[in-house]
Backbone as a ProteinNet text record, in pm:
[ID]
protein_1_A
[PRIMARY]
XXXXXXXXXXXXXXXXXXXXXXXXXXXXXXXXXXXXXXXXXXXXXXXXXXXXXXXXXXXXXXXXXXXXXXXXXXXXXXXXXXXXXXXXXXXXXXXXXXXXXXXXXXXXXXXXXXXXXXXXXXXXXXXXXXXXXXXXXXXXXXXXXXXXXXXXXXXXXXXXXXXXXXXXXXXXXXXXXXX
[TERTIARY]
557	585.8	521.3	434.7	363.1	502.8	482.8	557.2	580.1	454	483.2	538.5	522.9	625.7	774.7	801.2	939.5	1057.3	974.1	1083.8	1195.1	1282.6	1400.7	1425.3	1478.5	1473.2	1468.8	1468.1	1373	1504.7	1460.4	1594.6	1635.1	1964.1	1983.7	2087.2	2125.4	2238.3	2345.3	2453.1	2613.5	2631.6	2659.9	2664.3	2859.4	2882.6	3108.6	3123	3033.9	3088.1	2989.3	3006.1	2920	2897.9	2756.6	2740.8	2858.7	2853	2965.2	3021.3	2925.2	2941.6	3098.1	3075.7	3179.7	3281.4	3288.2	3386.7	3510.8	3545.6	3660	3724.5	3612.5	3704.9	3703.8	3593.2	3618	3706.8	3742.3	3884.9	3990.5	4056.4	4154.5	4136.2	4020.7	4050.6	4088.8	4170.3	4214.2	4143.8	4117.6	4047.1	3895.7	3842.6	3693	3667.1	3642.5	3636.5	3520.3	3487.3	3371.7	3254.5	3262.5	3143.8	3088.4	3208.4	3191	3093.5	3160.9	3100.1	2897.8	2915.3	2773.6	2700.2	2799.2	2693.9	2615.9	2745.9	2736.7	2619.8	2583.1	2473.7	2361	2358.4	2210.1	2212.5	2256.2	2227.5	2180.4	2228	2164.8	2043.3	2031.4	1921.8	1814.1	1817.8	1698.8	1672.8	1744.8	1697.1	1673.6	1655.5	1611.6	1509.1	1501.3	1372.1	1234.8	1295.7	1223.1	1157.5	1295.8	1197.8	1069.9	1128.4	1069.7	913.4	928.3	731.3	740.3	716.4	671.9	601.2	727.8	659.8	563.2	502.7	387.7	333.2	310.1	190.8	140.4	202.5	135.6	93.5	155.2	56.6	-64.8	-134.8	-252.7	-256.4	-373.6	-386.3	-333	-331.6	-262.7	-142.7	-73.2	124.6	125.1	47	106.1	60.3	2.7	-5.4	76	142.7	282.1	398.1	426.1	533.9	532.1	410.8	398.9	446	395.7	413.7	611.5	665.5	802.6	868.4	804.2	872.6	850.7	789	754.9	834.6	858.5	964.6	1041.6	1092	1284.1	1285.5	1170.1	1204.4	1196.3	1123.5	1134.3	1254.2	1286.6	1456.2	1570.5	1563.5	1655.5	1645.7	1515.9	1541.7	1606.1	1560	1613	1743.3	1831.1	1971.3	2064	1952.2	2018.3	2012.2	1934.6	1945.6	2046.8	2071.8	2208.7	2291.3	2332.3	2455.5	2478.1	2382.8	2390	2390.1	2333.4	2312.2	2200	2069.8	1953.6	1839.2	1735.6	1616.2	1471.9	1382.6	1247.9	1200.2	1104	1001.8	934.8	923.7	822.2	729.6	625.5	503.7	526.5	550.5	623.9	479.6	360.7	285.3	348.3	425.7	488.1	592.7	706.8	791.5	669.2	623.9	503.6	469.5	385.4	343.1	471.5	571.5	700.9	763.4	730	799.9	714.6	581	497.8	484.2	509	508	632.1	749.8	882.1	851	743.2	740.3	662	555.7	432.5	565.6	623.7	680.9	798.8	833.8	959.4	838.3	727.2	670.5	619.5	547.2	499.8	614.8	718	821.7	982.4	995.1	1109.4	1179.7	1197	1291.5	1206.6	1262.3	1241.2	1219.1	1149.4	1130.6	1064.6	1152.4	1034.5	886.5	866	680.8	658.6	755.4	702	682	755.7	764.2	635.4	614	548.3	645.4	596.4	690.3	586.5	645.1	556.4	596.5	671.3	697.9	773.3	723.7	749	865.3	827.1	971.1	1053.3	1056.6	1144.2	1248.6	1172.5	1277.4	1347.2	1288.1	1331.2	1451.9	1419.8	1549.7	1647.9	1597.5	1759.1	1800	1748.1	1781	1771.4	1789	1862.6	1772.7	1611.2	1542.8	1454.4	1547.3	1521.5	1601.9	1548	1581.7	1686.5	1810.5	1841.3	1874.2	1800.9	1798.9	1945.7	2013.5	2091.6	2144.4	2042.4	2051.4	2054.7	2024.3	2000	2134	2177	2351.2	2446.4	2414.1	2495.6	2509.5	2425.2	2378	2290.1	2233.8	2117.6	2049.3	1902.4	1856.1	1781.7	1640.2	1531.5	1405.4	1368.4	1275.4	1137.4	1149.7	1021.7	1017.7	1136.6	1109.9	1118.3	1172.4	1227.3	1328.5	1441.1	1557.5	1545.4	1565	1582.1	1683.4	1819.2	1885.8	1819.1	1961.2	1918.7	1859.6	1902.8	1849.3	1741.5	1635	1535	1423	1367.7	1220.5	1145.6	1175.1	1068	1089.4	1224.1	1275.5	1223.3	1206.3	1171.4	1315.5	1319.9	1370.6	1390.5	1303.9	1324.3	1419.1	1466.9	1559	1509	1421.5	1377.8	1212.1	1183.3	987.2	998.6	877.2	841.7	786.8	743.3	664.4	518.1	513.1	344.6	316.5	407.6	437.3	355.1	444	430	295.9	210.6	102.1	14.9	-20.1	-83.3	-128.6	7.3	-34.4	6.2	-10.8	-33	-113.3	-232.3	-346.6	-366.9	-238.1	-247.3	-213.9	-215.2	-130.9	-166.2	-270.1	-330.7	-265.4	-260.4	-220	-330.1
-8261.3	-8270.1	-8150.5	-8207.7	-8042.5	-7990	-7916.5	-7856.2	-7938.8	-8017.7	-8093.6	-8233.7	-8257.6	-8399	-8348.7	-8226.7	-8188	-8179	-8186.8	-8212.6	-8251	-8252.4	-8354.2	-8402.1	-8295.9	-8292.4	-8197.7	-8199.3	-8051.3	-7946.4	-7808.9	-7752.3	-7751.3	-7664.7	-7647.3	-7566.5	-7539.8	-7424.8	-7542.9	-7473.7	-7521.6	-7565.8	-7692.4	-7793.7	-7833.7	-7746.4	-7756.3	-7657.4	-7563.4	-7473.8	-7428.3	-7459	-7368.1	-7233.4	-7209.5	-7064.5	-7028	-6863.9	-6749.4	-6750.5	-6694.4	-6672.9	-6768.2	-6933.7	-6995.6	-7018.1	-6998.1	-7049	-7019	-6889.5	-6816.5	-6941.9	-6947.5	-7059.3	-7188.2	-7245.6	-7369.1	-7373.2	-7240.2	-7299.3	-7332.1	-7259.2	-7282.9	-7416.7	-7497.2	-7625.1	-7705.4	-7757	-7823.5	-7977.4	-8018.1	-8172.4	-8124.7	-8041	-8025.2	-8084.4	-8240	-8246.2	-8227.5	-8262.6	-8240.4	-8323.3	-8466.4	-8496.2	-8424.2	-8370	-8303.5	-8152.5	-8125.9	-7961.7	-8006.1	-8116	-8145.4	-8179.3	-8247.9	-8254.4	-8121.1	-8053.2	-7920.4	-7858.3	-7852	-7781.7	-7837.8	-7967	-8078.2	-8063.8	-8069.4	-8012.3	-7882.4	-7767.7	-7623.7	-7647.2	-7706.2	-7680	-7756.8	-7887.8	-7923.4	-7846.8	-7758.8	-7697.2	-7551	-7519.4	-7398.2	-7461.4	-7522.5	-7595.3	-7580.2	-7682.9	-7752.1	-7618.6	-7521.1	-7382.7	-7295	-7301	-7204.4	-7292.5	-7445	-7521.4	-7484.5	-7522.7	-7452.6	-7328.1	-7244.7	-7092.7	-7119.9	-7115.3	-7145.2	-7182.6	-7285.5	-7362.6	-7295	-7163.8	-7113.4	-6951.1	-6948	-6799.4	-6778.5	-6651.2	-6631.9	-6605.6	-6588	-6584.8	-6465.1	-6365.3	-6230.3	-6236.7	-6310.3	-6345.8	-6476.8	-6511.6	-6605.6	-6507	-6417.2	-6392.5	-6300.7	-6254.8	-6108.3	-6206.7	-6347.7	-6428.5	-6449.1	-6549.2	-6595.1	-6471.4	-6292.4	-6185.5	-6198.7	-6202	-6186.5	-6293.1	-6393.2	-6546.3	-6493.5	-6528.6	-6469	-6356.6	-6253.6	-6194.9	-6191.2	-6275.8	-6323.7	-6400.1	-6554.5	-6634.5	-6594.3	-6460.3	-6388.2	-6346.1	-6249.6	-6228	-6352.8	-6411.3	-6560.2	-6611.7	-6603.2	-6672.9	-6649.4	-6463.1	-6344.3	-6398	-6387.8	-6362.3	-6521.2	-6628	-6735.5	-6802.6	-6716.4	-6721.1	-6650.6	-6540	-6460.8	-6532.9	-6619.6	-6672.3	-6798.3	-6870.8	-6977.3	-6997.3	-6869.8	-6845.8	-6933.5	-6934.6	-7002.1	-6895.5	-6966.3	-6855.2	-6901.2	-6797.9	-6884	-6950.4	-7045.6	-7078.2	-7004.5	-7011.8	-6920.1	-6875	-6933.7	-6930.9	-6919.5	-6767.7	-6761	-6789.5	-6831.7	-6866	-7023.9	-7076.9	-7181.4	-7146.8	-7058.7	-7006.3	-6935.6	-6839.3	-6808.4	-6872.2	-7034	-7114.2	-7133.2	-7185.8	-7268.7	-7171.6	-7015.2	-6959.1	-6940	-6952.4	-6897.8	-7071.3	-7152.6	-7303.9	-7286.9	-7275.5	-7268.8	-7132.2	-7050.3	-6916.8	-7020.7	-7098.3	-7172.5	-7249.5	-7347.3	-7458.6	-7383.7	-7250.9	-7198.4	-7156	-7103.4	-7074.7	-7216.6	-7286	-7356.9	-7474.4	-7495.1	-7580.1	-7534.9	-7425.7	-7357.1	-7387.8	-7391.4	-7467.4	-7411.5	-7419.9	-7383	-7542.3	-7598.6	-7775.5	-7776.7	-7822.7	-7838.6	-7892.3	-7765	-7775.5	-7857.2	-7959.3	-8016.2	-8127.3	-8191.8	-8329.9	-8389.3	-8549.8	-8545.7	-8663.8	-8589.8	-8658.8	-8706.1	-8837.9	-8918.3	-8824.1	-8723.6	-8698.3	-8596.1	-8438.7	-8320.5	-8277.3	-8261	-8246.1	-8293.7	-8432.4	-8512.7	-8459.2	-8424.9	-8411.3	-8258.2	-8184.8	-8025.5	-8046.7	-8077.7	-8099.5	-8194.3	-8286.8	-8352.1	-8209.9	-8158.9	-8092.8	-8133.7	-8230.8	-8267.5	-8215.8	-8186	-8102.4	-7989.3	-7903.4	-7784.7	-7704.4	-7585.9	-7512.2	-7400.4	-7445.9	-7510.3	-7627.1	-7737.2	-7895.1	-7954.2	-8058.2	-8110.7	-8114.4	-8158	-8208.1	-8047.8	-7941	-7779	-7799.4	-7791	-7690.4	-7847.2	-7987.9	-8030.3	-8034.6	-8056.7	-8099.9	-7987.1	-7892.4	-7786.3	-7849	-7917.5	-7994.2	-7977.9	-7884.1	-7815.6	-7909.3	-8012	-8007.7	-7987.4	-7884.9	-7781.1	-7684.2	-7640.5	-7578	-7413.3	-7419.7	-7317.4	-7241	-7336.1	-7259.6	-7315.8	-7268.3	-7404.1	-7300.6	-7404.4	-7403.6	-7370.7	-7317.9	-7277.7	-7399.4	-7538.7	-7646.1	-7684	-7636.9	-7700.4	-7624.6	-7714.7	-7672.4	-7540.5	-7519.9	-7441.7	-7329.1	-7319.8	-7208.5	-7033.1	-6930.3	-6821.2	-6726.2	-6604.2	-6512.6	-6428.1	-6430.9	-6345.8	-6443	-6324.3	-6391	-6303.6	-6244.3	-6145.6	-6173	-6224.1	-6231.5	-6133.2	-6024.9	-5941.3	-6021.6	-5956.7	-6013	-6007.1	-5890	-5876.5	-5995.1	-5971.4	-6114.4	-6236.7	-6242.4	-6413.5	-6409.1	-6330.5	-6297.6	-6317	-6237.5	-6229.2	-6357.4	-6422.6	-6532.6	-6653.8	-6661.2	-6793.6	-6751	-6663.6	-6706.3	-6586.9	-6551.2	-6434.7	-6535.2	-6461.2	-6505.8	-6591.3	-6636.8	-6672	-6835.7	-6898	-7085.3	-7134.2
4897.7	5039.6	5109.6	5254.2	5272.8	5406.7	5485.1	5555.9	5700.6	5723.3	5843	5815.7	5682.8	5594.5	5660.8	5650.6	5568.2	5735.2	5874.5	5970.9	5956.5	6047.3	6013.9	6157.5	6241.3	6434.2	6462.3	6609.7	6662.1	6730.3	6759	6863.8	6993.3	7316.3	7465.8	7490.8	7549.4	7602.2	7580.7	7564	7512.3	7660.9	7674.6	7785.8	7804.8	7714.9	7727.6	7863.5	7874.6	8010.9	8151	8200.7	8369	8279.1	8382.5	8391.4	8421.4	8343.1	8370.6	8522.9	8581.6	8731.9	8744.7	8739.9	8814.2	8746.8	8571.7	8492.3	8533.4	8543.8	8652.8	8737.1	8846.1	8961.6	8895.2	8778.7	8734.5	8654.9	8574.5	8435.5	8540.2	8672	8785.5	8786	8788	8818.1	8735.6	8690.5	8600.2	8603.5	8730.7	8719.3	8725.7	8660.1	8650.7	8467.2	8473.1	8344	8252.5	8167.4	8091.3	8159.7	8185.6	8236.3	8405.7	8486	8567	8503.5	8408.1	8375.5	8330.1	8237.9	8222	8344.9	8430.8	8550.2	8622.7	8635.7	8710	8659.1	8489.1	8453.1	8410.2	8464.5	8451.3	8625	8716.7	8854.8	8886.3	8818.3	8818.8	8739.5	8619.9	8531.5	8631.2	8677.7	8781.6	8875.4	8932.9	9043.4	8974.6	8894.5	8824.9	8779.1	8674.7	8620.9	8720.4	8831.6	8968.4	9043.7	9019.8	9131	9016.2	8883.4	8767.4	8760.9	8799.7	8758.4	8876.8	8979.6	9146.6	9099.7	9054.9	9072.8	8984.8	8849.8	8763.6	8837.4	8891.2	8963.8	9015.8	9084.2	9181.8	9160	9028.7	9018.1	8988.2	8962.7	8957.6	8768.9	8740.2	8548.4	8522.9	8591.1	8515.8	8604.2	8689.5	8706.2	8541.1	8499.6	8403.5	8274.6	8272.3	8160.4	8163.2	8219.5	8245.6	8214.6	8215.6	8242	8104.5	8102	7957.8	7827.1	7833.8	7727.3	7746	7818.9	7882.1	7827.2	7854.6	7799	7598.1	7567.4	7440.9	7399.2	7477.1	7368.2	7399.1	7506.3	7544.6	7410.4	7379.7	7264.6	7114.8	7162.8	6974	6978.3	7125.7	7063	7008.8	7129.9	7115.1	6964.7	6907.7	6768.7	6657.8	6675.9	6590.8	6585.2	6748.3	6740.2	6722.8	6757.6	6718.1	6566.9	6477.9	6327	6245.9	6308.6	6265.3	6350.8	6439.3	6473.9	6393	6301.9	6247.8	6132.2	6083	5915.5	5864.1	5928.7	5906.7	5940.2	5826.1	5819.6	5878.4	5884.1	5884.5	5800.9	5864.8	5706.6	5666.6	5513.1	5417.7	5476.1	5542.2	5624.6	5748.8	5817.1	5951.5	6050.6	5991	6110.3	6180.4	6087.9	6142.6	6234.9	6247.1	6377.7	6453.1	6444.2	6524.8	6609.5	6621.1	6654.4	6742.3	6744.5	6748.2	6869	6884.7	6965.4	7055.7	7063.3	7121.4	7222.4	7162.3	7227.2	7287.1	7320.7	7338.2	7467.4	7435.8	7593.7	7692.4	7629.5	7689.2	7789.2	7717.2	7780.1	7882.5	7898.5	7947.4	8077	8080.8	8162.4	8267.7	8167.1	8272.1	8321.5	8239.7	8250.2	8318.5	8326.9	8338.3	8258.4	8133.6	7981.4	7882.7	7751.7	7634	7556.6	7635.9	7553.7	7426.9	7316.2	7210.9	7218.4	7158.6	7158.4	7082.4	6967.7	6803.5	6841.4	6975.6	7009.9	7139.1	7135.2	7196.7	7327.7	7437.9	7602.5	7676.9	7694.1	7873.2	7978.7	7991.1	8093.1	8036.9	8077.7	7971	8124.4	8188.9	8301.7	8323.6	8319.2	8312	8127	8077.6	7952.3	7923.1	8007	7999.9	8100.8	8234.5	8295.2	8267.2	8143.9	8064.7	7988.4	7970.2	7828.7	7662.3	7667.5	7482.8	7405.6	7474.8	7362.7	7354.4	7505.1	7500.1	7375.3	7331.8	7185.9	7297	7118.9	7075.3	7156	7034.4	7073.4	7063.8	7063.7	7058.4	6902.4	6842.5	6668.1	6613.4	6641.4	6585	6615.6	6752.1	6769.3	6687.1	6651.9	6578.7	6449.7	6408.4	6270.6	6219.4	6249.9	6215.4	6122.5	6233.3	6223.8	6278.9	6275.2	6335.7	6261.9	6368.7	6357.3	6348.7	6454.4	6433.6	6317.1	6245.3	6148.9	6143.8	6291.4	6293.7	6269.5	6283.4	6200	6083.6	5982.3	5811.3	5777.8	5737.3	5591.6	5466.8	5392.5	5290.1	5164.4	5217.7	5141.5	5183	5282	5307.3	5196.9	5166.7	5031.5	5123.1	5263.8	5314.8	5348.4	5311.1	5357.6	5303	5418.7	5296.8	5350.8	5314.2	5298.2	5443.2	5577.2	5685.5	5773.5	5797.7	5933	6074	6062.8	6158.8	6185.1	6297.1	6331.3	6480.1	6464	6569.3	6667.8	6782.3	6898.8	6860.5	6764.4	6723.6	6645.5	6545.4	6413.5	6511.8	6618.3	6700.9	6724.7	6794.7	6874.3	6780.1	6660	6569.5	6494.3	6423.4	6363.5	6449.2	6566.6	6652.3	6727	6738.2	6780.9	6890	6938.8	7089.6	7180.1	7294.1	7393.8	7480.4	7482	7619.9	7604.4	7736.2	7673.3	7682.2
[MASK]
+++++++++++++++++++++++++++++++++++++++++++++++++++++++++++++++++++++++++++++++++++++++++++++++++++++++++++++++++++++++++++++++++++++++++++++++++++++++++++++++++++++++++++++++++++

């Protein structure tokens, strides 16, 4: 089996609560139910999304290449710290997370979301502002079930030993920065 055989599904923000900011006045409400709370943050996420591609569209190559270095090591941290919250490692061959985080800054920049880079969309906006497969994807926070291959269990054949990739790490073996 080679490494791109070995997927399973790919890696969104925990969709049980509102941003911080309102939880305060929303726990008070007692009739704010769950499909209300998912609404609340598929309504913020479009209009964050919606303002974050606007802004891309309209910067110049060195505002996207300052966004894009920024996006990139928000998602090297995020991976770092969402592998120690899950107890999952990289793959053996971290040019494969490399790739995977550096697609995940690409898609947060020009998309306002962290949409999996592994999958392919008719309509890549339309699926960042659902969410189900911005990282972590739906199937990662249920099942840890990375299909990109970025988080792996300790039962996956691909798994190696780091739980830790630098920003240089990313840059280096996915090519540098530019999209």
């Amino acid at each position: 089996m080679t490494i791109m055989e070995a997927g399973a599904f790919a890696p969104v923000a925990n969709l049980s609560q509102p941003p911080t900011q309102k939880n305060k006045r929303l726990s008070a409400n007692k009739s704010f139910s769950k499909n209300n709370k998912i609404s609340y943050y598929h309504n913020n996420q479009n209009r964050l999304t919606h303002e974050l591609a606007a802004k891309d569209d309209e910067m110049t190559e060195e505002e996207r290449e300052i966004a894009l270095e920024k996006a990139t090591k928000a998602m090297t941290a995020f991976s770092n710290k969402y592998l120690q919250n899950t107890n999952t490692k990289y793959c053996s061959d971290k040019s494969i997370p490399a790739v995977v985080i550096k697609g995940l800054a690409e898609h947060k920049v020009s998309l306002g979301a962290p949409l999996c880079p592994c999958r392919y969309y008719e309509d890549k906006e339309k699926e960042a502002k659902d969410g189900f497969w911005n990282c972590p994807c739906v199937p990662m926070r249920e099942r840890h079930e990375c299909h990109c291959m970025l988080f792996l269990t300790e039962d996956n054949d691909f798994v190696g030993e780091d739980t830790e990739i630098s920003y240089d790490e990313v840059i280096n073996l996915s090519g540098g920065i530019s999209m």
